[in-house]
N, C-alpha and C positions, 0 to 999 in steps of 0.2 A: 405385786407382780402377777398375780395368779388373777388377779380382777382385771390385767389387762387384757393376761388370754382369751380369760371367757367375752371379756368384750368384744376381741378379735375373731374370734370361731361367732358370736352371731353373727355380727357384722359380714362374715364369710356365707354362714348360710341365706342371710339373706338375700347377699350376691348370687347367690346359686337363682333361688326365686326369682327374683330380676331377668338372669339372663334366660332361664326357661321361659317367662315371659315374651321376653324379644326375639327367640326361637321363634312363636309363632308369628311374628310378622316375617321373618325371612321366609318363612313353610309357605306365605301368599305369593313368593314370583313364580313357584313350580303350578302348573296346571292340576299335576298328580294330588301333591302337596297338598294346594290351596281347597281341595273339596275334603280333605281329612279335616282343614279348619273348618271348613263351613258347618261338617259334619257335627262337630263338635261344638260347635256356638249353635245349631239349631237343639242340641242333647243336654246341654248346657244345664239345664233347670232338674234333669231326669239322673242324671251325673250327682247334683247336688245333694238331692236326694238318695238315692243310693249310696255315695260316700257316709250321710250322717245316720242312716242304719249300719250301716257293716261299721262303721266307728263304734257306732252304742253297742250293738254285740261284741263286739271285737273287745270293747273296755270291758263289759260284763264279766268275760272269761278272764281275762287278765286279773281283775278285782276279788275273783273267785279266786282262781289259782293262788294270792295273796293271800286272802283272809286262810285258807285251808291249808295251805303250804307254807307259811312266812318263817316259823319255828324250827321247822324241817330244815330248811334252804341256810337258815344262819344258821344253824349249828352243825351244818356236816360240813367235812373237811373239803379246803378248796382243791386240794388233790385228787379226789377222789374218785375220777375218770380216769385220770392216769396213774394212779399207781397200781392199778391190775394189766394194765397196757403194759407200764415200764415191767413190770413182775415177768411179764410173758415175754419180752423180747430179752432182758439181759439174762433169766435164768428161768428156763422155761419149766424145769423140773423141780424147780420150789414149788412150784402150784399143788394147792390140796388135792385139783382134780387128777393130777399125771400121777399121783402118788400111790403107789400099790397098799389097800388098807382092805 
C-alpha cells in the first residue's frame, strides 16, 4: 500500500511539472505575457547555468551542515522547540529565568 502512495505522489509531481510546462504556452496569447517568454527562452542557457551553481553551493552547505551536525540533530529531543514555548505559556513562573535566586 505504501509503494502505491509514493507512486502516486511522483506521478503527482510530475503532473505539477507538466502543467508548469503548459503554463507557458498559454503565457503566449498575452502581449504582456508572451515577452516574459521570449525573455526567458533568449536567458534560457544563462538560467541554466546559474541554477547548477547555486545547486553546487547550496548542496555544499547542506553536506556541511550533515557531516558537522548529523549526531547533534539525532540525538536531541524532537520536543525541543516547544517545550520552553509550552513552559512559557502554561506556567510562566516555572521558568529558572522569573525565578527570584
Amino acid at each position: 500500500m505504501s509503494e502505491l502512495t509514493y507512486q502516486s505522489q511522483n506521478l503527482t509531481a510530475f503532473n505539477c511539472v507538466l502543467t508548469y510546462m503548459r503554463m507557458f504556452t498559454y503565457l503566449q496569447f498575452s502581449t504582456r505575457l508572451s515577452q516574459l517568454t521570449h525573455t526567458l527562452t533568449e536567458a534560457s542557457e544563462d538560467l541554466v547555468g546559474f541554477l547548477f551553481m547555486f545547486l553546487l553551493v547550496f548542496m555544499a552547505y547542506a553536506f556541511s551542515f550533515h557531516m558537522a551536525f548529523k549526531m547533534d540533530v539525532e540525538s536531541s529531543n524532537p520536543t525541543g522547540f516547544a517545550r520552553p514555548l509550552r513552559t512559557r505559556l502554561i506556567s510562566p513562573r516555572a521558568s529558572p529565568l522569573t525565578e527570584p535566586g
